[in-house]
PAPALO-536296 format. One line per field, with one value per residue (C-alpha): residue number from 1; residue in three letters; z, y, x. Coordinates in nm, 3 decimals. Example, Ala and Ser with C-alpha at 12.3 -4.5 7.8 and 13.67 -1.06 7.14 Angstrom:
nr <- [1 / 2]
rest <- [ALA / SER]
Z <- [0.780 / 0.714]
Y <- [-0.450 / -0.106]
X <- [1.230 / 1.367]
END
This chain:
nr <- [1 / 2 / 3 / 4 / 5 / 6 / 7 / 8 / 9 / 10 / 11 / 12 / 13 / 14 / 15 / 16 / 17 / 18 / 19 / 20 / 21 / 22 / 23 / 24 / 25 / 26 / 27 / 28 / 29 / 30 / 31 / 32 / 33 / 34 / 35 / 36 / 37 / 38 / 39 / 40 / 41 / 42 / 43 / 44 / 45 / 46 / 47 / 48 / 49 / 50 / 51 / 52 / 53 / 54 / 55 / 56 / 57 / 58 / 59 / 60 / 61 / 62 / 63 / 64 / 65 / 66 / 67 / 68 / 69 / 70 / 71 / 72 / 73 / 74 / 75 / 76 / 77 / 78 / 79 / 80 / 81 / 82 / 83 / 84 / 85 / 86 / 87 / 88 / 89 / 90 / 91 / 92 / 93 / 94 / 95 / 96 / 97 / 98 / 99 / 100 / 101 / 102 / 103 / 104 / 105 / 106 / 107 / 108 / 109 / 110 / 111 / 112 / 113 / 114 / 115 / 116 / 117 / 118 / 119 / 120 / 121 / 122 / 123 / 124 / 125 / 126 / 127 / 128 / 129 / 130 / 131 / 132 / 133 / 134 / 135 / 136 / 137 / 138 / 139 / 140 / 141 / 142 / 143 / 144 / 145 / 146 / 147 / 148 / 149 / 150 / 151 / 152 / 153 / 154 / 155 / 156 / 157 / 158 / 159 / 160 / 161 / 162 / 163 / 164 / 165 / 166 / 167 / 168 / 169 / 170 / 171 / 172 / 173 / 174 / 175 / 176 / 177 / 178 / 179 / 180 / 181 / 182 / 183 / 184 / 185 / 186 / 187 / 188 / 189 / 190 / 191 / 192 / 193 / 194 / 195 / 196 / 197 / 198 / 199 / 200 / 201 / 202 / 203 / 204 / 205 / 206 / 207 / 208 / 209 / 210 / 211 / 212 / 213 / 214 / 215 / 216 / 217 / 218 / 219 / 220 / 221 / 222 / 223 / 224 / 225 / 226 / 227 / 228 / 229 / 230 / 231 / 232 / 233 / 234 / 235 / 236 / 237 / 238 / 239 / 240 / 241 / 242 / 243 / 244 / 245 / 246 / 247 / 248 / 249 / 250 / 251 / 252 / 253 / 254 / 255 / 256 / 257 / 258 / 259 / 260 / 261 / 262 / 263 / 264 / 265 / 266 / 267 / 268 / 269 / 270 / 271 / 272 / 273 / 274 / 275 / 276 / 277 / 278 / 279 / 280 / 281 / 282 / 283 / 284 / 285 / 286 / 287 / 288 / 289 / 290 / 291 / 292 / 293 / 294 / 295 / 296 / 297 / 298 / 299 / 300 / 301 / 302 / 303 / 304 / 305 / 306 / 307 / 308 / 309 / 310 / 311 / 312 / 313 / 314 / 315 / 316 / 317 / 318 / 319 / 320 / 321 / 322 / 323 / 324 / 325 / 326 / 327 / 328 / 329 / 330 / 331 / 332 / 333 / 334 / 335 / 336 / 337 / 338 / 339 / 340 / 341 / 342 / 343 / 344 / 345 / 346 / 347 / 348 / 349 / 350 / 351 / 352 / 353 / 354 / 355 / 356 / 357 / 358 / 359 / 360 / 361 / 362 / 363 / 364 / 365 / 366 / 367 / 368 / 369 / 370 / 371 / 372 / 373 / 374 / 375 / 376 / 377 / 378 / 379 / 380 / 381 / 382 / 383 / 384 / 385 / 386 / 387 / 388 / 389 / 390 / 391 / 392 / 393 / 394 / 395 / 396 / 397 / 398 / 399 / 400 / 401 / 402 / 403 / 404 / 405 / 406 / 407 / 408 / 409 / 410 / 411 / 412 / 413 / 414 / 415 / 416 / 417 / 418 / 419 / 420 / 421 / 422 / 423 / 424 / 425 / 426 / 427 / 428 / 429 / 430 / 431 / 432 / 433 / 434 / 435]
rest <- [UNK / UNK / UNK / UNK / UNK / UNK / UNK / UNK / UNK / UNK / UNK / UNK / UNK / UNK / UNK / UNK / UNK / UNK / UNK / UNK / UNK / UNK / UNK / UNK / UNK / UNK / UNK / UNK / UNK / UNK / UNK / UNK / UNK / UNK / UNK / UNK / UNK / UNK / UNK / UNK / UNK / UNK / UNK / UNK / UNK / UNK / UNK / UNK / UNK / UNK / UNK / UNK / UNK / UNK / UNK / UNK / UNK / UNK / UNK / UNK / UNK / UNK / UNK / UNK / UNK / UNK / UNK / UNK / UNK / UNK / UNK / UNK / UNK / UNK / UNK / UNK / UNK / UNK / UNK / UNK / UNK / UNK / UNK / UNK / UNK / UNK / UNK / UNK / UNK / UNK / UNK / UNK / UNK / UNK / UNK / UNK / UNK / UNK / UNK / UNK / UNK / UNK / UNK / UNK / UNK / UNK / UNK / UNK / UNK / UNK / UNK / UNK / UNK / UNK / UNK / UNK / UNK / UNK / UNK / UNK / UNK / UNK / UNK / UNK / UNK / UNK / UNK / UNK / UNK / UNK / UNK / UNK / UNK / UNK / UNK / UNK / UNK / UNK / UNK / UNK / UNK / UNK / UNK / UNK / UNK / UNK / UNK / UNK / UNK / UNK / UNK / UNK / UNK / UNK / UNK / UNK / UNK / UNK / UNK / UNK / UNK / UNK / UNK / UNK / UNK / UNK / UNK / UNK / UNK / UNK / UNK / UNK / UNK / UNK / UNK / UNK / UNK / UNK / UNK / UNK / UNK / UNK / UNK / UNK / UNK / UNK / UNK / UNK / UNK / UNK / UNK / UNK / UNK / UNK / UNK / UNK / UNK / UNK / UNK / UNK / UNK / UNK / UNK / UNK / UNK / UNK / UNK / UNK / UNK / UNK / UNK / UNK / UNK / UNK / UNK / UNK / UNK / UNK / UNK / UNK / UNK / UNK / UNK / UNK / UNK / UNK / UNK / UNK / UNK / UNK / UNK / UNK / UNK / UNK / UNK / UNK / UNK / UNK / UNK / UNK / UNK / UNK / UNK / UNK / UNK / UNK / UNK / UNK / UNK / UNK / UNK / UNK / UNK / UNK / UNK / UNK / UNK / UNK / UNK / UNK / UNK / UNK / UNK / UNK / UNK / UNK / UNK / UNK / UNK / UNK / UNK / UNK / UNK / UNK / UNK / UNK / UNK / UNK / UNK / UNK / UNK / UNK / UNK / UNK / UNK / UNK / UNK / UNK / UNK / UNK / UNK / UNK / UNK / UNK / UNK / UNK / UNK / UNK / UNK / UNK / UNK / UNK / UNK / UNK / UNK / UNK / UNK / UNK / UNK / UNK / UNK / UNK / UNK / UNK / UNK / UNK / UNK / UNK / UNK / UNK / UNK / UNK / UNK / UNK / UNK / UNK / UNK / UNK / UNK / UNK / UNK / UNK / UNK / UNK / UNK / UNK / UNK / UNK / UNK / UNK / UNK / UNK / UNK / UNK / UNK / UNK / UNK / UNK / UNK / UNK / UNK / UNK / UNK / UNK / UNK / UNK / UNK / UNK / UNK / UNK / UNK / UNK / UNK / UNK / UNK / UNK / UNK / UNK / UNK / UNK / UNK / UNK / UNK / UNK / UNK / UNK / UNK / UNK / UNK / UNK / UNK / UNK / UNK / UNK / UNK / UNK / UNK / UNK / UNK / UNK / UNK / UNK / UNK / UNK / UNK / UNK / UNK / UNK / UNK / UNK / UNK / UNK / UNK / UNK / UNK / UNK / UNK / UNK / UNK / UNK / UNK / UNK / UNK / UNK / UNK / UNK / UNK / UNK / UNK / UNK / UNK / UNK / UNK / UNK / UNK / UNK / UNK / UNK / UNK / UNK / UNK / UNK / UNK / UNK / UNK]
Z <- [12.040 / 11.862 / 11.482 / 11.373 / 10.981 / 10.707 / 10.509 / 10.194 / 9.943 / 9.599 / 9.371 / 9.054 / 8.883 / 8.604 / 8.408 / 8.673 / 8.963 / 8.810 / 8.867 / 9.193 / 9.301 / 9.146 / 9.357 / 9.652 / 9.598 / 9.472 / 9.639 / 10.003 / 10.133 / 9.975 / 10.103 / 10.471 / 10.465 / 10.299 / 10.569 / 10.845 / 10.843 / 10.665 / 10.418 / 10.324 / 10.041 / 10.177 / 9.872 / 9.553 / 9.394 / 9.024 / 8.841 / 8.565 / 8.794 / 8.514 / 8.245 / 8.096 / 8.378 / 8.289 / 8.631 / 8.752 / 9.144 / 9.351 / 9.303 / 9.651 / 9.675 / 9.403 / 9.481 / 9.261 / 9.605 / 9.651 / 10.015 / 10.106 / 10.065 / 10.150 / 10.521 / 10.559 / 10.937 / 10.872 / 10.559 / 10.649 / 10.310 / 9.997 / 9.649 / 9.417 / 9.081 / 8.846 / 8.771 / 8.612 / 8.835 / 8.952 / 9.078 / 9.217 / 9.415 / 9.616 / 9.688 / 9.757 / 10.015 / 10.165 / 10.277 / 10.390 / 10.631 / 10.742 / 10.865 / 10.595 / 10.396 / 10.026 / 9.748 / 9.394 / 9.056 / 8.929 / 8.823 / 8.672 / 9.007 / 9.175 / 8.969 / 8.928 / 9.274 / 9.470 / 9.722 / 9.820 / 9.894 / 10.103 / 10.277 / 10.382 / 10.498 / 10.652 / 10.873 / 10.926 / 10.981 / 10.750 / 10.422 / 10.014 / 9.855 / 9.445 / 9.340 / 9.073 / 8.926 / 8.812 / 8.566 / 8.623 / 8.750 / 8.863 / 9.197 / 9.134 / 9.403 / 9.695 / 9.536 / 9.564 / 9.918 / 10.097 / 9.904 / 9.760 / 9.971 / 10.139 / 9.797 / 9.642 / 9.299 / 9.023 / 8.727 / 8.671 / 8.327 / 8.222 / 7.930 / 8.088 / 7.846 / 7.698 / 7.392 / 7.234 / 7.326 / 7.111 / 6.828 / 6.829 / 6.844 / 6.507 / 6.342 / 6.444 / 6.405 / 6.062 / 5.919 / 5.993 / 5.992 / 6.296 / 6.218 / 6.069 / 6.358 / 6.601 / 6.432 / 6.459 / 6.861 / 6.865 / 6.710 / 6.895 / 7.261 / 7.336 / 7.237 / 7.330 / 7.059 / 7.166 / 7.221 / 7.229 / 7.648 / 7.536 / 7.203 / 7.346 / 7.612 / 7.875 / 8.070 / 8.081 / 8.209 / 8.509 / 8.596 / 8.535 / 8.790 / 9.095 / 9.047 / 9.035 / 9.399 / 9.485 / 9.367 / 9.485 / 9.751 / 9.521 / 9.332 / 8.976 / 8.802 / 8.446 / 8.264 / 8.396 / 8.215 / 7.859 / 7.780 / 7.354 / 7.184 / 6.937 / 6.655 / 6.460 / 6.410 / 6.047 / 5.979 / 5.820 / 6.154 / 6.290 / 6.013 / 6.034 / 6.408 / 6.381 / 6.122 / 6.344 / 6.656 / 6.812 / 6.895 / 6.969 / 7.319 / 7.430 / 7.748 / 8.130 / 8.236 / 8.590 / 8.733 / 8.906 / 8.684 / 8.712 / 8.939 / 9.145 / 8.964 / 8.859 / 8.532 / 8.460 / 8.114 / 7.857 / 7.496 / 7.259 / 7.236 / 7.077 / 7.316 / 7.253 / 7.108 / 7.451 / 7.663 / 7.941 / 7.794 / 7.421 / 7.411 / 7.584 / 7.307 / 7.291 / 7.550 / 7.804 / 8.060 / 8.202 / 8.519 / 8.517 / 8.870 / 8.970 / 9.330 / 9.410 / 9.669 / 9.478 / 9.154 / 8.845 / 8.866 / 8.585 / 8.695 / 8.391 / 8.349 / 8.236 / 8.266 / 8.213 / 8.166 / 8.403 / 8.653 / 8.644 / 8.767 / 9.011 / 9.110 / 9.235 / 9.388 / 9.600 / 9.719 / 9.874 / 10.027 / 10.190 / 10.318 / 10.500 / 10.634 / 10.763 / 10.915 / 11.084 / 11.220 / 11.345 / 11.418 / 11.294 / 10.977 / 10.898 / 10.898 / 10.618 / 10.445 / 10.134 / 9.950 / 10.117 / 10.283 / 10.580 / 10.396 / 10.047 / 9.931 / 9.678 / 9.372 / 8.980 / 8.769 / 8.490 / 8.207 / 7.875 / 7.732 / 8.007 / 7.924 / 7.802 / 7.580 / 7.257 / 6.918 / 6.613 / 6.329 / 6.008 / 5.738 / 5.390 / 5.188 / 4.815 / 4.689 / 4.599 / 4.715 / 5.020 / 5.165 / 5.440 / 5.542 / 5.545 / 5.793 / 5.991 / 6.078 / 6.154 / 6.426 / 6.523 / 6.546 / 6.889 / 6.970 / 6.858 / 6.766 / 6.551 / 6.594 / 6.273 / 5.956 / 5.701 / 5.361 / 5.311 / 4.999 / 4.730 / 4.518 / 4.207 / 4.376 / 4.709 / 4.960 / 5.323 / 5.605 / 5.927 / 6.199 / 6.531 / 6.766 / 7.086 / 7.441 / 7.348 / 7.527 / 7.397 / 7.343 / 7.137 / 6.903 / 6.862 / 6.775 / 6.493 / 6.395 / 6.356 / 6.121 / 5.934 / 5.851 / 5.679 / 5.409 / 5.075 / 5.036 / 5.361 / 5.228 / 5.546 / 5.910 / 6.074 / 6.236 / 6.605 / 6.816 / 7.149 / 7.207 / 7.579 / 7.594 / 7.966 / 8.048]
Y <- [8.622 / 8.287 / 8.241 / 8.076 / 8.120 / 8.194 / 8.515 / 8.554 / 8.850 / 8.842 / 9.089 / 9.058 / 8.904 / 8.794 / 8.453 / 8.251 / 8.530 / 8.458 / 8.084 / 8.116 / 8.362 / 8.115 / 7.866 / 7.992 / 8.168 / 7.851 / 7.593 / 7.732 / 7.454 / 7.181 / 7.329 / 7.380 / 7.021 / 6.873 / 7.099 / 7.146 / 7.522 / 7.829 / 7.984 / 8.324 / 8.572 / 8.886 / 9.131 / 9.090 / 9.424 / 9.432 / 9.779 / 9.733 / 9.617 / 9.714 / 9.524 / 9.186 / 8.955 / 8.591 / 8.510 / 8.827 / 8.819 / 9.031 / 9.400 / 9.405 / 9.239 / 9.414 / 9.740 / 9.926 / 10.008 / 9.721 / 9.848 / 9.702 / 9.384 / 9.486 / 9.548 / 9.487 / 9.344 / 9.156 / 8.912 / 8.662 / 8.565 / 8.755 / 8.557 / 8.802 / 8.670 / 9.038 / 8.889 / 9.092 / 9.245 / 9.553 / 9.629 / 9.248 / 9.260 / 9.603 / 9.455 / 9.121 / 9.289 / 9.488 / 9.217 / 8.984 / 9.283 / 9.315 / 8.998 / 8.848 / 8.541 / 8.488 / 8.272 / 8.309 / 8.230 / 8.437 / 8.285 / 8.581 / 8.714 / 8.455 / 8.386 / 8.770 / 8.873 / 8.520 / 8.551 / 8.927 / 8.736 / 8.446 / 8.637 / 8.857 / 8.593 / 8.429 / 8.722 / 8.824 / 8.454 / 8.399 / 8.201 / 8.247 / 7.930 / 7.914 / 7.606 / 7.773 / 7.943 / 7.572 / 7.367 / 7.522 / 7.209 / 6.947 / 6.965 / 6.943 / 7.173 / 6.993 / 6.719 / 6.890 / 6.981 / 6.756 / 6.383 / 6.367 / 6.605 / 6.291 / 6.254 / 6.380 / 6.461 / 6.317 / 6.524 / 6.713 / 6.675 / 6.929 / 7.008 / 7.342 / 7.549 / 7.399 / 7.645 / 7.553 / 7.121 / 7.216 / 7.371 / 7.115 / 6.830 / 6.976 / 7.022 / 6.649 / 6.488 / 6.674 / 6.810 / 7.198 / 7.474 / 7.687 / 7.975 / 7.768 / 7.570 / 7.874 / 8.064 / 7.759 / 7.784 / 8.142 / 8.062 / 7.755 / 7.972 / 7.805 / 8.058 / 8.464 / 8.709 / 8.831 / 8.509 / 8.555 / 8.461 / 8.124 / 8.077 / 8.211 / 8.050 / 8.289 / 8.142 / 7.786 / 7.930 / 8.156 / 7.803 / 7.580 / 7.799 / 7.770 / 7.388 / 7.399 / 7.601 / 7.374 / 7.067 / 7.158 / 7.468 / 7.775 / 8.036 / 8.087 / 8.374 / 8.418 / 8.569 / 8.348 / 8.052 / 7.879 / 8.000 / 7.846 / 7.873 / 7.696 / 7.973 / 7.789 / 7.441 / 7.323 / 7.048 / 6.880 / 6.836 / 6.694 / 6.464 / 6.344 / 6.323 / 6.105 / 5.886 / 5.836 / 5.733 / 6.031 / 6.346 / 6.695 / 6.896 / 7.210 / 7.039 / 7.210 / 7.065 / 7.088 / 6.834 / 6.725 / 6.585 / 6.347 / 6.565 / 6.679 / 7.037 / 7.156 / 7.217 / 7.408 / 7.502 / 7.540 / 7.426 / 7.197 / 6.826 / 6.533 / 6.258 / 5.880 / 5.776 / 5.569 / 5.865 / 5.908 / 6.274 / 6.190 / 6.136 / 6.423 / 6.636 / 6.909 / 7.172 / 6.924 / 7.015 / 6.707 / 6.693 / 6.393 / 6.385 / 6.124 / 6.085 / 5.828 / 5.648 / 5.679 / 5.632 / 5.769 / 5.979 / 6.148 / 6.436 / 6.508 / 6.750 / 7.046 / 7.361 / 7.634 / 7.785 / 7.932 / 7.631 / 7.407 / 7.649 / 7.811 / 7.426 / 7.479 / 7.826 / 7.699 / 7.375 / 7.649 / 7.841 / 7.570 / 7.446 / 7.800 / 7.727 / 7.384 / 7.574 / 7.833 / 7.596 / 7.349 / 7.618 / 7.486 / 7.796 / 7.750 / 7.338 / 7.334 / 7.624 / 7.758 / 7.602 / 7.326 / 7.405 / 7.570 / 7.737 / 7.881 / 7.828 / 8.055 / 7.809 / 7.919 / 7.681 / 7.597 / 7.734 / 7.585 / 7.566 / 7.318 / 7.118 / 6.738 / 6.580 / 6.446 / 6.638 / 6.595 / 6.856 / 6.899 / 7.028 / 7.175 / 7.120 / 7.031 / 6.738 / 6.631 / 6.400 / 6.489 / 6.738 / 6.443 / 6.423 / 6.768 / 6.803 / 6.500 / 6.593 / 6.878 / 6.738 / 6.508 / 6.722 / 6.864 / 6.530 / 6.461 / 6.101 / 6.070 / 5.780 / 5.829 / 5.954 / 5.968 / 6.191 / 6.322 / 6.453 / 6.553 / 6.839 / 6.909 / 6.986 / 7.033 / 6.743 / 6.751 / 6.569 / 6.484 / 6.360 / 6.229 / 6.264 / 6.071 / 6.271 / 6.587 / 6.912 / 7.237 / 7.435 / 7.199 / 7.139 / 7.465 / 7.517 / 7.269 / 7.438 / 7.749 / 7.583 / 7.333 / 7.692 / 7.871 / 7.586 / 7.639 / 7.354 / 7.446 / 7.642 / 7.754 / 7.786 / 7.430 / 7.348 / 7.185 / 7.002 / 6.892 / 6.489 / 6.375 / 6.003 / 5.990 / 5.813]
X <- [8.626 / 8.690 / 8.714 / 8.422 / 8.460 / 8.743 / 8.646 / 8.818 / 8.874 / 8.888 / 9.131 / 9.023 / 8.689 / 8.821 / 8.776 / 9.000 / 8.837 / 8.457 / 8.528 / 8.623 / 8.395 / 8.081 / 8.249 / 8.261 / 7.876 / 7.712 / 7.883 / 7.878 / 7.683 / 7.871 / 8.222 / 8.066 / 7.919 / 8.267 / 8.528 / 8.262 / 8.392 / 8.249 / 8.429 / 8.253 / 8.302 / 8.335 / 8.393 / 8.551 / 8.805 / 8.712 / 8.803 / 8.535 / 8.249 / 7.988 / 8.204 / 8.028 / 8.212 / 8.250 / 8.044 / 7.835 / 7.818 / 7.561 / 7.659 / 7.712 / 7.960 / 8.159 / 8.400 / 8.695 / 8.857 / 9.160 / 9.168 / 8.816 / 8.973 / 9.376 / 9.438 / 9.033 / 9.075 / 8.736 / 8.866 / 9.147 / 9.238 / 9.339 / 9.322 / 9.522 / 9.350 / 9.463 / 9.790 / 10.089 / 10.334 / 10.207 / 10.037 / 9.979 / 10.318 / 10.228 / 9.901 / 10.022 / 10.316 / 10.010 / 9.830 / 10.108 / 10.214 / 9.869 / 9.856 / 9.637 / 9.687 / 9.730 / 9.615 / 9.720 / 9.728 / 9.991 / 10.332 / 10.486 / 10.471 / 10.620 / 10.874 / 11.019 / 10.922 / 10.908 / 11.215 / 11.074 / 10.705 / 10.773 / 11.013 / 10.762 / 10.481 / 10.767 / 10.827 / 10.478 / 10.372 / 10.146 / 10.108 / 10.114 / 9.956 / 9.978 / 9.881 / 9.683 / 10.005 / 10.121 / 9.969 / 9.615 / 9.402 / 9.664 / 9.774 / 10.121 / 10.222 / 10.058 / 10.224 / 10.578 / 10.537 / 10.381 / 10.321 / 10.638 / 10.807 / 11.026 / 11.214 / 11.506 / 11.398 / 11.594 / 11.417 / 11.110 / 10.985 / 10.711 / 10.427 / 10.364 / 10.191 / 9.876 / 9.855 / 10.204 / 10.102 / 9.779 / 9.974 / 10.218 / 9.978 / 9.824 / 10.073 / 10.197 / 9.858 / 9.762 / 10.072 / 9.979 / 10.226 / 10.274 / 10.095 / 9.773 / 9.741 / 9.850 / 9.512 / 9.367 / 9.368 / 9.290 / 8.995 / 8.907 / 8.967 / 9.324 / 9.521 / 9.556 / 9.506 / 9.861 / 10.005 / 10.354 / 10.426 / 10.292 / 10.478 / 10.787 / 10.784 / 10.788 / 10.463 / 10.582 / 10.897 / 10.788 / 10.603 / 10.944 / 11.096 / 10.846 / 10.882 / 11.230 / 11.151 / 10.956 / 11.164 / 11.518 / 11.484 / 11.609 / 11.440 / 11.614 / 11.638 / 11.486 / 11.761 / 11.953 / 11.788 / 11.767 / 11.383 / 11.281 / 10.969 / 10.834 / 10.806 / 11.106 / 10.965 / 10.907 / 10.690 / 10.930 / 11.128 / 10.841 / 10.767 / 11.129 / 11.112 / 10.830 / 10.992 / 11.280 / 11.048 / 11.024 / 10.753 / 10.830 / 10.718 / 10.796 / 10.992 / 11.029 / 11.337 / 11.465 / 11.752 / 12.002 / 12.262 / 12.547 / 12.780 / 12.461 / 12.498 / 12.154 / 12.019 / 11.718 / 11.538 / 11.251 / 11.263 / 11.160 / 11.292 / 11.235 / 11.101 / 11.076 / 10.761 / 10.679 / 10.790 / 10.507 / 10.469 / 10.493 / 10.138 / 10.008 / 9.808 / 9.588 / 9.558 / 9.657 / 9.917 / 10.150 / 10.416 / 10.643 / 10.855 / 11.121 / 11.209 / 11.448 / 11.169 / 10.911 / 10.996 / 10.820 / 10.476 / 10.303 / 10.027 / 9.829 / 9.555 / 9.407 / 9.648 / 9.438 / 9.093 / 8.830 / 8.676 / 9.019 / 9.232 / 8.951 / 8.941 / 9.301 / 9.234 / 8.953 / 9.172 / 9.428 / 9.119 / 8.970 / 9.366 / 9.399 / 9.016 / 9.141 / 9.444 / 9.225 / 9.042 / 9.310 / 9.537 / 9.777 / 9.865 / 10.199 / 10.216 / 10.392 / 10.580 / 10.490 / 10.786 / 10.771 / 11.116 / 11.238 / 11.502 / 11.552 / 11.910 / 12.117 / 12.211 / 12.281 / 12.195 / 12.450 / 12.486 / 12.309 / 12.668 / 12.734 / 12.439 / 12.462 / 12.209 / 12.155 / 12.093 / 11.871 / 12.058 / 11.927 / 12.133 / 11.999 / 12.305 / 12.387 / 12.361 / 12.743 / 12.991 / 13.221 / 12.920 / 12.829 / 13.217 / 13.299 / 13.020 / 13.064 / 13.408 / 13.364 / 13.156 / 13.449 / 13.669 / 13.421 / 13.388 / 13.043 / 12.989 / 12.699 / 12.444 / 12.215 / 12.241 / 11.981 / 11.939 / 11.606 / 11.434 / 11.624 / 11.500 / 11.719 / 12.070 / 11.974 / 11.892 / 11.795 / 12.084 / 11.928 / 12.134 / 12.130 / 12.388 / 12.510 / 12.540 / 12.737 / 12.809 / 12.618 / 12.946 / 13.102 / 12.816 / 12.766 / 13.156 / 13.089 / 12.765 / 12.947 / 13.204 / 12.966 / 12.695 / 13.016 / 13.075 / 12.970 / 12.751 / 12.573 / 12.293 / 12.091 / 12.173 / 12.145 / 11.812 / 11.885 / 11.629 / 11.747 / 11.678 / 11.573 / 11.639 / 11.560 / 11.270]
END
């Protein structure tokens, strides 16, 4: 009997579920008349059916059992929308070994559990599309694998998170502190009540490492990675930035550098004012990839909420559709590469960049030196030095470093925080001069 249809499953009904599961309810004939190929809702796994859902499907098609939609012969694709790690991965493993495609939104997943996953719909020939786990509406992954997918990436430069860009952009744009303008996006629906993956940096990071997949063919390790929030920036750092021609991000960073060794982490850093991402604000999410054909090429979107990133959801439905009926499943592999290679990144300590320090010192003569060579003697070279409101005996230093290694600034911090005259542990924002 042929396949005349693509029947899909939904775990979860969620807010990014509801989206997808009004999609693919109200826009049936639009998809049909766009792909020329049904792509029916079967039944949809939600474990508080009677809860107020963001999107309330016919009650028929709702069920608490996971295994009317698991290992159900009759439903082709599984979209694990639930998220978190279990039980996701069992579920997810479940229907890979049934034969059953999957869609999903969950980084987390991916990112702890990723090598274990495509392994499996590698061996049971089937697929895991997530380009809903990335950057929420912006097709970054499709991107990755198949329109860029001739280049050898340079960097990846990423906003990743759009609840830190929003607090950041506030307290940039209107001088807020962190925790007024992190209440500030609780209220205004940007931010968790809980928010701490997001201002910690864990979220953006399980994404950073599925591009860096996707990017350069091997699947870090979280603990193995730099991962900093933005919990620790004053506004005074960001006024200062900004006098010095420069805004702050919470920056995804994955590269190759000079020797070809590669570098992967998450924290914040000072960009040039005419950086492509320097003026991406509010809750927007931004991607900025370099491939040595192409060149430059900035994605820029919205990274979360319900429609955007049931936008992306839907594009990898109606790709395993277009497989089905071609098929032709399997054209291109999930990562975009045939194999996944073993490679640690280095170590932060290894990293080269630039550094803004500032200093809360007293105000007498010799403090500047003692501290500046103290930096020489690491072989930091300093390329700015300016002192910033006095009060009484105490005045702000802020400097600005050339290219140094992380280890031997942070020697020199360690010396420079035990003088006397140092009166509070050294504030350090990385600079990214790379545009």
């Amino acid at each position: 009997m042929s396949v005349t249809k693509t029947t899909v499953g939904l775990l979860g009904c969620g807010n990014v579920g509801s989206g997808v599961a009004k999609m693919l309810l109200e826009d049936q004939g639009f998809i049909n008349e766009k792909m020329g190929w049904p792509l029916e809702l079967v039944k949809i796994v939600e474990r508080r059916p009677q809860a107020d859902l963001p999107y309330s499907p016919p009650a028929d098609f709702l069920t608490t059992d996971p295994r009317q939609v698991v290992g159900n012969r009759n439903i082709q694709v599984v979209a694990e929308l639930i998220g978190g790690l279990e039980p996701a991965r069992t579920l997810v493993l479940e229907a890979l070994s049934s034969g059953q495609h999957v869609v999903t939104a969950n980084k987390a997943l991916l990112a702890v559990h990723g090598r274990e996953i495509f392994a499996a719909a590698a061996r049971h020939k089937v697929e895991v599309l997530f380009e809903a786990a990335v950057a929420g509406g912006i097709p970054i992954i499709r991107a990755l694998k198949e329109g860029l997918s001739a280049n050898r990436f340079r960097h990846i430069f990423g906003i990743l998170n759009g609840t830190t860009n929003y607090i950041l952009t506030r307290m940039t744009q209107d001088g807020l502190t962190f925790q007024a303008a992190l209440e500030e996006a609780q209220a205004a629906g940007f931010a968790e009540a809980d928010p701490t993956m997001d201002v910690d940096g864990l979220d953006a990071a399980h994404k950073l490492i599925l591009l860096t997949a996707l990017a350069y063919g091997t699947l870090p390790s979280l603990e193995g990675l730099h991962v900093e929030g933005i919990t620790r920036l004053a506004p005074e750092d960001i006024d200062y930035a900004r006098e010095l021609g420069y805004v702050i991000k919470l920056l995804a960073v994955s590269a190759r550098d000079e020797d070809g060794r590669l570098e992967v982490r998450l924290h914040p850093a000072m960009l040039p004012k005419n950086h492509l991402l320097a003026e991406i604000s509010g809750p927007l999410n931004a991607v900025l990839v370099s491939g040595h054909a192409v060149g430059d090429v900035l994605l820029t979107g919205a990274g979360a909420g319900m429609m955007p990133t049931a936008s992306s959801v839907m594009a990898d439905l109606m790709d395993l559709a277009r497989a089905d009926r071609a098929n032709s499943t399997a054209r291109v592999p999930s990562l975009g590469w045939s194999i996944l290679r073993d490679e640690t990144p280095k170590l932060m300590s290894e990293t080269k960049t630039a550094y803004y320090l500032r200093f809360t010192a007293t105000d007498r003569p010799g403090v500047l030196a003692s501290i500046a060579g103290l930096l020489a003697e690491q072989g930091i070279s300093l390329a700015q030095v300016i002192q910033k409101n006095p009060k009484g005996e105490t005045v702000n230093l802020v400097m600005l470093t050339h290219l140094a290694l992380e280890r031997d600034l942070m020697a020199a911090l360690a010396a420079s925080d035990r003088l006397e005259t140092v009166l509070a542990p050294t504030r350090l924002i990385r600079v990214e001069t790379r545009l």
